[in-house]
C-alpha positions as CSV (number, residue, x, y, z in Angstrom):
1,X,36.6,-4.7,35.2
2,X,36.5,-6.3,38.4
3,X,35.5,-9.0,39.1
4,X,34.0,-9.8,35.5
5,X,33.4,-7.6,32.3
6,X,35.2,-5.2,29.9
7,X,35.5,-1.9,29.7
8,X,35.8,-0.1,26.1
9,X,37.0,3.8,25.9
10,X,36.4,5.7,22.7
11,X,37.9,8.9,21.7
12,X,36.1,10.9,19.7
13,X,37.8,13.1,17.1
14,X,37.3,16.8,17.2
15,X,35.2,17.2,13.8
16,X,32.8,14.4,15.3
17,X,29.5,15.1,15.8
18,X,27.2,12.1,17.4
19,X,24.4,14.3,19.3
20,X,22.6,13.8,22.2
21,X,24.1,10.6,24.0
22,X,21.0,9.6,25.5
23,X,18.7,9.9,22.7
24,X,20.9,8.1,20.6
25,X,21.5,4.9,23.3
26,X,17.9,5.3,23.6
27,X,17.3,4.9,19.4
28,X,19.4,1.9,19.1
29,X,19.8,-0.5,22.5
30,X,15.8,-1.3,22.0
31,X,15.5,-4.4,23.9
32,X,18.8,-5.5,25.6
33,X,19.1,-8.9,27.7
34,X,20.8,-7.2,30.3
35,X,20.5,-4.2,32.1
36,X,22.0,-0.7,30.4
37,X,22.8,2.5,32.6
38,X,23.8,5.4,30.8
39,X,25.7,8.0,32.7
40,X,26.8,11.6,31.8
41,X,29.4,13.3,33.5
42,X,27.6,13.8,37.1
43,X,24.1,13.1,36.4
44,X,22.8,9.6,37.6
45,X,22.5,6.7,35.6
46,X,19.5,6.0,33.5
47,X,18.1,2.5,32.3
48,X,17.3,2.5,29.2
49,X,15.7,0.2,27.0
50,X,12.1,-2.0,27.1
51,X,11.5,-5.4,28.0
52,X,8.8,-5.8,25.0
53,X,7.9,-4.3,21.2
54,X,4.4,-3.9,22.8
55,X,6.1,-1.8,26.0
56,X,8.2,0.0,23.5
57,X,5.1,1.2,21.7
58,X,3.2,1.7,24.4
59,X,5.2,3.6,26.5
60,X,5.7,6.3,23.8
61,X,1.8,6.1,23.1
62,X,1.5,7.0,27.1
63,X,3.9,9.7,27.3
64,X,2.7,13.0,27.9
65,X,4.0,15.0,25.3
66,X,2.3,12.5,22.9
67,X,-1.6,13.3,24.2
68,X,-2.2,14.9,20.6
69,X,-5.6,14.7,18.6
70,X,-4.3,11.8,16.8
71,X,-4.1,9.5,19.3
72,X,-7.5,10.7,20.9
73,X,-9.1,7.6,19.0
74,X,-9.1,4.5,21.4
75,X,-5.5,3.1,20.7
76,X,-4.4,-0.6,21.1
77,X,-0.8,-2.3,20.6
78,X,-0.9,-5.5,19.3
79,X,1.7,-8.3,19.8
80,X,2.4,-11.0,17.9
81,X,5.5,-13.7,18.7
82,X,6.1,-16.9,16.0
83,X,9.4,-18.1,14.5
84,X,12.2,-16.0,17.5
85,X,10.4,-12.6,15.5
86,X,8.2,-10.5,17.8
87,X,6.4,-7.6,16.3
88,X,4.1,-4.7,17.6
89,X,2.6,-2.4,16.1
90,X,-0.7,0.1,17.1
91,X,-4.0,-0.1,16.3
92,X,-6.9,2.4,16.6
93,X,-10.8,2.2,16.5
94,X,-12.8,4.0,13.8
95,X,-15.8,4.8,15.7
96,X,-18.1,5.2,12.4
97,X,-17.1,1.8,10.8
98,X,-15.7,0.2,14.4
99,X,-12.7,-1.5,12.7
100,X,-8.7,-1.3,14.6
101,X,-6.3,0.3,11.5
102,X,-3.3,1.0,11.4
103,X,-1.8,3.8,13.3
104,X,0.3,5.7,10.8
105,X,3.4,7.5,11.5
106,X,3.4,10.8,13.2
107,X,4.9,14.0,11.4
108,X,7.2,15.4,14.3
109,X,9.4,12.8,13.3
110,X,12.8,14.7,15.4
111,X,12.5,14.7,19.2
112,X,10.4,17.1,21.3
113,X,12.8,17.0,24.5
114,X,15.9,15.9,26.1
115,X,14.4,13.3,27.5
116,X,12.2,11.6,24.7
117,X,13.2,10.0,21.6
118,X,11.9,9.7,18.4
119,X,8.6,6.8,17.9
120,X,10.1,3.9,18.1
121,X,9.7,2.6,14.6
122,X,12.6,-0.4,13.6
123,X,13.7,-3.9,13.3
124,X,16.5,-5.2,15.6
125,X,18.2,-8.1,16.0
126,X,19.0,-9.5,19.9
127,X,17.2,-5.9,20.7
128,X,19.9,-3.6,19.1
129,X,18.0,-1.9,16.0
130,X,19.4,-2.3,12.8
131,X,17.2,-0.7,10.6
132,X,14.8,3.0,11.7
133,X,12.1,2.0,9.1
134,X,8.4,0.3,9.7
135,X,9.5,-3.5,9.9
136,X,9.0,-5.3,6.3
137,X,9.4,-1.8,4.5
138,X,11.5,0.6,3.1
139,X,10.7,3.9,5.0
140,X,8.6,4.5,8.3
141,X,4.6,3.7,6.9
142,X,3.1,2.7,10.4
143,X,3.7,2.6,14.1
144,X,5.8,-0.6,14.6
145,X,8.9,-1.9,15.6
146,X,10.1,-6.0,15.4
147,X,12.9,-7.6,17.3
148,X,14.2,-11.5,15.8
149,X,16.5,-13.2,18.4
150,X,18.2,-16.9,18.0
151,X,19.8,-18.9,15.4
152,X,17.4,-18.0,13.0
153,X,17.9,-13.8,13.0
154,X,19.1,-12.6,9.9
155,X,23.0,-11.3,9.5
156,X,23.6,-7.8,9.3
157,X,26.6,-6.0,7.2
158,X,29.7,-4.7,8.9
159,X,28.4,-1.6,10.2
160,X,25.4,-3.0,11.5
161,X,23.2,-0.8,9.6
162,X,21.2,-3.1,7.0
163,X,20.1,-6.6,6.5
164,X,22.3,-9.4,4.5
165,X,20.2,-10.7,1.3
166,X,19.7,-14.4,3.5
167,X,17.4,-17.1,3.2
168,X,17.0,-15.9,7.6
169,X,16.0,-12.3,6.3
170,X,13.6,-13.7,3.8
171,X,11.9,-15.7,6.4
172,X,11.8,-12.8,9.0
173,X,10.5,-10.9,6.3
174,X,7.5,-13.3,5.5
175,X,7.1,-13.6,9.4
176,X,6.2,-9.8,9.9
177,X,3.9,-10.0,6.4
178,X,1.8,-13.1,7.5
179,X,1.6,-10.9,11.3
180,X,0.1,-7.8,9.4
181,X,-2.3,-10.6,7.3
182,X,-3.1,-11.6,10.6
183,X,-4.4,-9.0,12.0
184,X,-6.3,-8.0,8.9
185,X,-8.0,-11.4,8.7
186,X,-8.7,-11.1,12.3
187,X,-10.5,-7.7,11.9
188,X,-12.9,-9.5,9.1
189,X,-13.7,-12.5,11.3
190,X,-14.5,-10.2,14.3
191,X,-16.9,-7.5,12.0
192,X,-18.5,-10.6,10.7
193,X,-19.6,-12.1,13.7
194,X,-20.4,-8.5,15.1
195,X,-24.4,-7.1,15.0
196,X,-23.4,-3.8,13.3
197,X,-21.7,-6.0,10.2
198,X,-22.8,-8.2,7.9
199,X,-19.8,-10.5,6.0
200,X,-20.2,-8.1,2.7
201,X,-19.7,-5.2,5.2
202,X,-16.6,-6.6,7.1
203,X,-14.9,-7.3,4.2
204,X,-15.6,-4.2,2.3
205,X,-13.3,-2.4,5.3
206,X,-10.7,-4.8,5.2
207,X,-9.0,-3.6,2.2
208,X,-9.0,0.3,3.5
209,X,-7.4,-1.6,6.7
210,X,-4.7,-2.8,4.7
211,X,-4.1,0.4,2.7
212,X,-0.8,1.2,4.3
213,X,0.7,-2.0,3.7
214,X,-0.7,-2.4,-0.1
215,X,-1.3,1.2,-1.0
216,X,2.8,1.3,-2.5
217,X,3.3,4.9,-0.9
218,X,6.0,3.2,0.6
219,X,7.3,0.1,-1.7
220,X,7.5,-3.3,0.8
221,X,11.0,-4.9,1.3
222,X,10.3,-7.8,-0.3
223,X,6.9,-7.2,-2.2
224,X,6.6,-10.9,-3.5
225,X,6.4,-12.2,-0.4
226,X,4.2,-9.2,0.9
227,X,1.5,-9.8,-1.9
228,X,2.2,-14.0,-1.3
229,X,0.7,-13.1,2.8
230,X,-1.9,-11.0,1.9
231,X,-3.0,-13.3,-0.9
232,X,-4.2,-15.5,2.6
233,X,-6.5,-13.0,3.4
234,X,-10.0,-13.7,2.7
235,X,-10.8,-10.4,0.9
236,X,-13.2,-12.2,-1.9
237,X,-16.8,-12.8,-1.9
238,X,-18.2,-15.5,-3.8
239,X,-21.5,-17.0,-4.1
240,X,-22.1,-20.5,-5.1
241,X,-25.4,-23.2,-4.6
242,X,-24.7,-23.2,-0.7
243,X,-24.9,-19.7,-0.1
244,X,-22.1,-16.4,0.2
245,X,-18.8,-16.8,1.8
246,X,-15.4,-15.1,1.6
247,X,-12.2,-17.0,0.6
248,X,-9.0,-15.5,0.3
249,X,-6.9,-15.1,-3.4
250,X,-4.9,-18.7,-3.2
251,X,-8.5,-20.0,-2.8
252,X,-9.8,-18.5,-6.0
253,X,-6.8,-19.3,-7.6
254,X,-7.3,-23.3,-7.3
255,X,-10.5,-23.0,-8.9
256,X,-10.7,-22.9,-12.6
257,X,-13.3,-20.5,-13.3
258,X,-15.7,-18.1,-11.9
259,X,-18.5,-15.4,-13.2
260,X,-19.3,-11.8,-12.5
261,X,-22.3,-10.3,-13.3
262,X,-23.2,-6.5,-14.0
263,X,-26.7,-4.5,-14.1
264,X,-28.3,-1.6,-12.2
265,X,-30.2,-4.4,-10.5
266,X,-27.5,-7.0,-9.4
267,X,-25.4,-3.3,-8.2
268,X,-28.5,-2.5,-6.0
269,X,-29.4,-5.9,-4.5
270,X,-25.5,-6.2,-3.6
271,X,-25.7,-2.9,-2.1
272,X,-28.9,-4.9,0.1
273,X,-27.1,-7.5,0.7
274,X,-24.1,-5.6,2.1
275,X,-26.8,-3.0,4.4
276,X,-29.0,-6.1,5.8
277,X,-29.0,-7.1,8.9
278,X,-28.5,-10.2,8.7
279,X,-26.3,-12.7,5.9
280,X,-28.8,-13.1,2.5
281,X,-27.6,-14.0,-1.0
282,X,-27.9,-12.5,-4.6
283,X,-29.7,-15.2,-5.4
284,X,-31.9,-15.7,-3.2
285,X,-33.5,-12.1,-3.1
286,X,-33.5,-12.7,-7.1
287,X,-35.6,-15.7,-6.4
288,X,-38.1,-13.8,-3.9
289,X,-38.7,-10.7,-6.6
290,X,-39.1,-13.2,-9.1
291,X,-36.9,-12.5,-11.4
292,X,-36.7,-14.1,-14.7
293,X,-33.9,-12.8,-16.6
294,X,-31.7,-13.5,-13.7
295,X,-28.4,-15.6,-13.5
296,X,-27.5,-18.2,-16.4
297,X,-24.7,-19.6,-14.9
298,X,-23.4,-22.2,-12.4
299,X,-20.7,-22.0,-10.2
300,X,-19.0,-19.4,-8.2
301,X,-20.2,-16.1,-8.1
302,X,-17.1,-13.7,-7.7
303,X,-19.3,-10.9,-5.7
304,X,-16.5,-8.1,-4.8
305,X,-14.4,-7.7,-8.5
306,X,-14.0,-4.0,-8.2
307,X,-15.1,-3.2,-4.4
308,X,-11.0,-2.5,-4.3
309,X,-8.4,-1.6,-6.8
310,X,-6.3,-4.5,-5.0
311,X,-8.4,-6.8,-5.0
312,X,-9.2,-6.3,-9.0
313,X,-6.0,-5.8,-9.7
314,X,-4.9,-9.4,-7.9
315,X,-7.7,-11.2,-9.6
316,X,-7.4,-9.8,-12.8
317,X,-3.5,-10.9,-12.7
318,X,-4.3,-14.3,-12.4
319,X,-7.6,-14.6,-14.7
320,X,-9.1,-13.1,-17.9
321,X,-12.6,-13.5,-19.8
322,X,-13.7,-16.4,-21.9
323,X,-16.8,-15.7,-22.2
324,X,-19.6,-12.5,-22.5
325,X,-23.4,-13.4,-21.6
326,X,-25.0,-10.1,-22.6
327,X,-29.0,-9.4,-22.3
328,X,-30.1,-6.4,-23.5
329,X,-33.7,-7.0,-21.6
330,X,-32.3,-7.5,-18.1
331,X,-29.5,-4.6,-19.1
332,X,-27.0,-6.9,-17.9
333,X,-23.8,-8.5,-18.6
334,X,-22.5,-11.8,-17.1
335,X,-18.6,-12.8,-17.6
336,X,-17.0,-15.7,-17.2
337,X,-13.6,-15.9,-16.2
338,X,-10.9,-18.4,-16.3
339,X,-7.2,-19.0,-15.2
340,X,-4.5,-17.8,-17.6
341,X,-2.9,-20.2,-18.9
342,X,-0.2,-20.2,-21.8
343,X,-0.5,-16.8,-24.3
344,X,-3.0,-14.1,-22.9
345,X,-6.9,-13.8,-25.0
346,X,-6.4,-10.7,-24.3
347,X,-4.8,-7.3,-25.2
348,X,-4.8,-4.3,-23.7
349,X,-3.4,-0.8,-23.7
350,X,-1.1,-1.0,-20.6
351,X,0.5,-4.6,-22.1
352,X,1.0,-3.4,-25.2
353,X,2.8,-0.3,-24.0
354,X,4.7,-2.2,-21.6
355,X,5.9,-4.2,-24.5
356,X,7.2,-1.1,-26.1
357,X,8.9,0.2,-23.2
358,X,10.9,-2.7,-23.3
359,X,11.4,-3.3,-26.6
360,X,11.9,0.4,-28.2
361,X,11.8,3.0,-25.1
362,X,12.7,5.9,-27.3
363,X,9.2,5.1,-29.4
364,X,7.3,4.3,-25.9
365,X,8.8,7.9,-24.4
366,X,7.1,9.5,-27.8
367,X,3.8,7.6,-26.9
368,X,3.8,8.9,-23.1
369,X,4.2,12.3,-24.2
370,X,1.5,12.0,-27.0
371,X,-1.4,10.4,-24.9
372,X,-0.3,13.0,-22.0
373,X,-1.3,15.6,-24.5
374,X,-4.6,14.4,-25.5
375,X,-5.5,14.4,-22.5
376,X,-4.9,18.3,-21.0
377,X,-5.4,19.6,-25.1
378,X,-8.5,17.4,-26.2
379,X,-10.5,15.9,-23.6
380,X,-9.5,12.7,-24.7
381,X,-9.9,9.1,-22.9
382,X,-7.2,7.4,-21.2
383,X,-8.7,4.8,-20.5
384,X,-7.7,0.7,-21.1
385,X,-8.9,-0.5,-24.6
386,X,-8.9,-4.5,-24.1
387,X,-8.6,-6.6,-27.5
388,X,-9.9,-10.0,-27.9
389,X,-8.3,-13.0,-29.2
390,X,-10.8,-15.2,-31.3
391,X,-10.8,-18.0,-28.6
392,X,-13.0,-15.4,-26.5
393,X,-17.0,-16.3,-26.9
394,X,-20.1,-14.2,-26.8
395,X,-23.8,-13.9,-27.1
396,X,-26.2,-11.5,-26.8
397,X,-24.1,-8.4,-27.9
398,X,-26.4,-7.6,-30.6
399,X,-24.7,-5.4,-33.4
400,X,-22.7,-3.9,-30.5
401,X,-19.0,-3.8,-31.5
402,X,-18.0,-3.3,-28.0
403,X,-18.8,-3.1,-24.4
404,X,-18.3,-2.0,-20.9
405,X,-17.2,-3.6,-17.5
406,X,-15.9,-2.0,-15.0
407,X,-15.1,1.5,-16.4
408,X,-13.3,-0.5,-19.1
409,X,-13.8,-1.3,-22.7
410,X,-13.3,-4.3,-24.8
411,X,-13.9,-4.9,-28.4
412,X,-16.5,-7.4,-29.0
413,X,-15.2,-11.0,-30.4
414,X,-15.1,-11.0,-33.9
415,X,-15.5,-7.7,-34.8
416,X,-13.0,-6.6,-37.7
417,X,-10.9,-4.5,-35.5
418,X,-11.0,-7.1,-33.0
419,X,-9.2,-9.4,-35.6
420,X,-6.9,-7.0,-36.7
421,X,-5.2,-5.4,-33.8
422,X,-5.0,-9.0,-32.2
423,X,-2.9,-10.8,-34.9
424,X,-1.0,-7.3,-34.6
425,X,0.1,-8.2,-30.8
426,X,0.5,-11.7,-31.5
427,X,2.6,-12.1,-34.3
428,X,5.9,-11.0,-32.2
429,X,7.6,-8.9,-34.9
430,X,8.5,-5.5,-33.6
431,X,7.6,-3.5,-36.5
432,X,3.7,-4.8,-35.9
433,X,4.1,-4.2,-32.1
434,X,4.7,-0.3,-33.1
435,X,1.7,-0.4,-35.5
436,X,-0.7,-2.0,-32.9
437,X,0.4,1.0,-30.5
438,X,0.0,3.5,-33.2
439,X,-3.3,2.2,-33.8
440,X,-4.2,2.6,-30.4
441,X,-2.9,6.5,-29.8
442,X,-5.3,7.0,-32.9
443,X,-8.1,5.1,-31.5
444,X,-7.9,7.3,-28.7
445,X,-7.5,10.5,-30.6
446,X,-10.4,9.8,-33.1
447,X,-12.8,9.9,-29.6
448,X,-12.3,13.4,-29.1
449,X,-13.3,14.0,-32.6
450,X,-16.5,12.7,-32.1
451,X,-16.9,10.7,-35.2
452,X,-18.6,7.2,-36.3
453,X,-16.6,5.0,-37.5
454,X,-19.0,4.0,-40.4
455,X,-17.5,7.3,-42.2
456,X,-13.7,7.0,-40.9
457,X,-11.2,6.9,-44.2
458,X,-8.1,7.6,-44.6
459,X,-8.6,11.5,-45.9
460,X,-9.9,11.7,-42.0
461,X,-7.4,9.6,-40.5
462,X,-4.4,12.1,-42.2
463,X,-6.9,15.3,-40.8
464,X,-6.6,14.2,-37.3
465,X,-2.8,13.6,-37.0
466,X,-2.3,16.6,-38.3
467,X,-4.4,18.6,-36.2
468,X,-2.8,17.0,-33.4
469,X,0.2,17.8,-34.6
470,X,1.2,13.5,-34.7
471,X,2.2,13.7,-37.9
472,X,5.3,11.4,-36.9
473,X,2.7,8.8,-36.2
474,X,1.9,7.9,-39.7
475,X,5.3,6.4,-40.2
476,X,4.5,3.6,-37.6
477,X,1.4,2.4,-38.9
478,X,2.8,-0.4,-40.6
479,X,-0.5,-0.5,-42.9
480,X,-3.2,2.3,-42.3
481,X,-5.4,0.8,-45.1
482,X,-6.0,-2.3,-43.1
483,X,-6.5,-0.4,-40.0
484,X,-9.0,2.0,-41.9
485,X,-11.2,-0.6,-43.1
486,X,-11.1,-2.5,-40.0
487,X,-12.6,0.3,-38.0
488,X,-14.9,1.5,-40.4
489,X,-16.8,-1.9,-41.0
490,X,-16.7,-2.6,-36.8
491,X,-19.9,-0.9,-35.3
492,X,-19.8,1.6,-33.3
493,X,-22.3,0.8,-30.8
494,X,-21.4,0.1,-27.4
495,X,-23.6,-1.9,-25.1
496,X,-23.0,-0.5,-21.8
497,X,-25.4,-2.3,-19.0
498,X,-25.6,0.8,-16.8
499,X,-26.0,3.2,-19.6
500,X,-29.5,3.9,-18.5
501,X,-28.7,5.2,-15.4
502,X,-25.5,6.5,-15.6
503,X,-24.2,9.6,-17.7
504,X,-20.2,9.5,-17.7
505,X,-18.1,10.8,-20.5
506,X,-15.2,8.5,-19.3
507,X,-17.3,5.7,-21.2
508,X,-18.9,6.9,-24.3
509,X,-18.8,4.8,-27.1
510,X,-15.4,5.4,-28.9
511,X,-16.5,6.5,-32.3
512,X,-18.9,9.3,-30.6
């Protein structure tokens, strides 16, 4: 074309079916260094594409066919730019807790006219989109859209319609995580410092900001490297001699060890601490009531273990308990908690089944189905069972052969079941793997049977397979006997610090 440029004519086959023109330039040539005209037949030209992510966003946020109830809420578009990878993405203000979350993805996902296209949700490379899907993740989660540019923009396949597996995509990838942290970790810093907030409060919300990201509706792109950004967000309270702070999970992780305490008091002064107006400690309200069966540790304090699912779940990845500090007169329990290191001190239900399913899945199949059943047919508990190796310390447990933290249950160190069901886990033959699971269905069966474990023998153990109809059970207990004796002489008792307050089926003691 005179006097520079080329001119490219496509003929379409009969059977092919592209839709509307328009829309579709519109979907694709996001953020073009140049200026696009698109012309129909007769009709005059129309420029399409936006100079910014943030203009991209915004634009469809201020269109007029958008003024729904959702976007009544005060809306924002943030913008970040680092590494040749800008992304944008909306924000709105909760006016009861005042924090900017996400803005999720609208429903009406098709188009509502000829002249409007769908949110404009994607990553692009040099401004052409390459992939219709919330930048960093596998379907549209939130409103956002990312364009990398330069030597550094990952490679896309022939047909331009995914990402190469590149060390470039990898580090777009993290780019766009550590952008979402960002913001997150921004939001906490601003609550904090706010009048309305106090640091407990602020980062209590942060983890419901983050919920679209970690909530794994919509599985990440690259969830390592998702979980590595947000692990930089300080979503942990800990107290120490120098007062209450937050750190984020790579923090806690280069300390060795760290406590948590449980009682009806610490949950109430916490609940203080978070409602005060101004920034106070634990410990310090402790030491203005006076209390004397306080705190027998030193050290960090972790303050927030199960404010979050997330947040447990991260921290319980990384560390397990060494030691229980139990006082029946304060009704409290204190933990101490240290990195794991080497083979686990602890089993648990999910592990153990996870070993099955990849060891035996036909056996773990039979499991699924059998636990599924007692719980819609007898009422019975789900719920983890954690197993103590014997380099696990306590005090203070009285004849309690277990206890409760946190909804779950663990054995108490020592006990004869305790012994048994560990060595079972540990000794890496398969045929002991399916007895420890075995033992654990029946664990779980003999709760809804109500019965002490001082009586349990082995006439009662064959009564309650059978009138569960797990019969087939028997034949993968590699020695019932053992198991039998184990149970009967462990105590019953549970020593549950909120048990005085709190009336919740979910956490009876499991031979009642």
């Amino acid at each position: 074309m005179y006097p520079h440029g080329t001119a490219v004519k496509i003929i379409l086959r009969p059977t092919a079916r592209i839709g509307e023109v328009l829309r579709v330039a519109k979907s694709w040539l996001m953020f073009p260094r140049c200026i696009v005209r698109v012309k129909i037949n007769d009709d005059d030209p129309v420029v399409i594409g936006y100079q910014s992510p943030k203009e991209a966003i915004q634009s469809y946020l201020d269109s007029s066919s958008r003024q729904r109830p959702r976007y009544k809420r005060e809306v924002e578009v943030k913008e970040f730019t680092e590494a040749g990878v800008t992304l944008a993405f909306a924000v709105a203000k909760d006016e009861l807790f005042q924090d900017w979350s996400f803005v999720d993805v609208p429903r009406e996902r098709g188009p509502v006219d000829d002249d409007e296209v769908p949110a404009p949700i994607a990553t692009c490379i040099e401004g052409v989109a390459v992939e219709h899907s919330t930048p960093g993740f596998r379907a549209p989660i939130i409103l956002a859209v990312a364009n990398s540019v330069g030597k550094g923009a990952p490679r896309t396949n022939v047909a331009r319609s995914a990402f190469e597996e590149t060390a470039e995509q990898r580090q777009m990838l993290q780019t766009i995580y550590e952008m979402y942290a960002r913001h997150i970790s921004d939001e906490i810093k601003r609550l904090s410092a706010s009048d309305s907030h106090s640091l407990s409060r602020a980062v209590g919300v942060a983890p419901y900001i983050a919920t679209p990201l970690i909530g794994q509706i919509v599985p990440a792109s690259k969830p390592a490297l998702l979980s590595e950004s947000m692990s930089k967000v300080p979503l942990v309270l800990v107290e120490d001699s120098s007062g209450r702070s937050n750190i984020t999970m790579t923090d806690l992780s280069g300390s060795r060890e760290f406590w948590t305490v449980e009682s009806p008091l610490y949950k109430s002064i916490e609940y203080f601490v978070k409602e005060a107006p101004l920034n106070v400690t634990t410990s310090k309200i402790l030491a203005t009531l006076g209390n004397k069966s306080g705190v027998h540790h030193s050290g960090i304090t972790v303050c927030n273990l199960n404010s979050s699912a997330y947040v447990e779940e991260n921290i319980k990845a990384s560390f397990e308990i060494s030691e229980i500090v139990a006082s029946q007169e304060a009704r409290q329990l204190e933990l101490r908690w240290v990195k794991r290191e080497g083979n686990p001190n602890w089993l648990s239900t999910v592990t153990v089944f996870n070993q099955i399913a990849q060891r035996e899945i036909k056996f773990w199949h039979m499991l699924r189905e059998a636990r599924e059943r007692l719980r819609t047919t007898r009422a019975a508990s789900g719920d983890r069972l954690n197993v103590p190796g014997p380099s696990v310390q306590a005090r203070g447990l009285g004849v309690a052969g277990s206890f409760v933290s946190n909804r779950e249950r663990y054995l108490v160190p020592g006990v004869p079941l305790a012994n048994l069901l560990f060595s079972m886990g540990t000794s890496g033959d398969l045929a002991d793997l399916r007895s420890l699971a075995a033992n654990l269905l029946v664990i779980e069966l003999l709760r809804s049977f109500r019965w002490t474990w001082d009586v349990f023998s082995e006439d009662l153990l064959d009564r309650a397979i059978s009138q569960a109809g797990f019969e087939w059970l028997k034949n993968y207990m590699k020695d019932s006997q053992s198991f039998v004796l184990a149970l009967r002489d462990t105590n019953s008792t549970i020593f549950d610090p909120f048990a005085w307050d709190r009336r919740d089926s979910s956490i009876e003691a499991f031979g009642y």
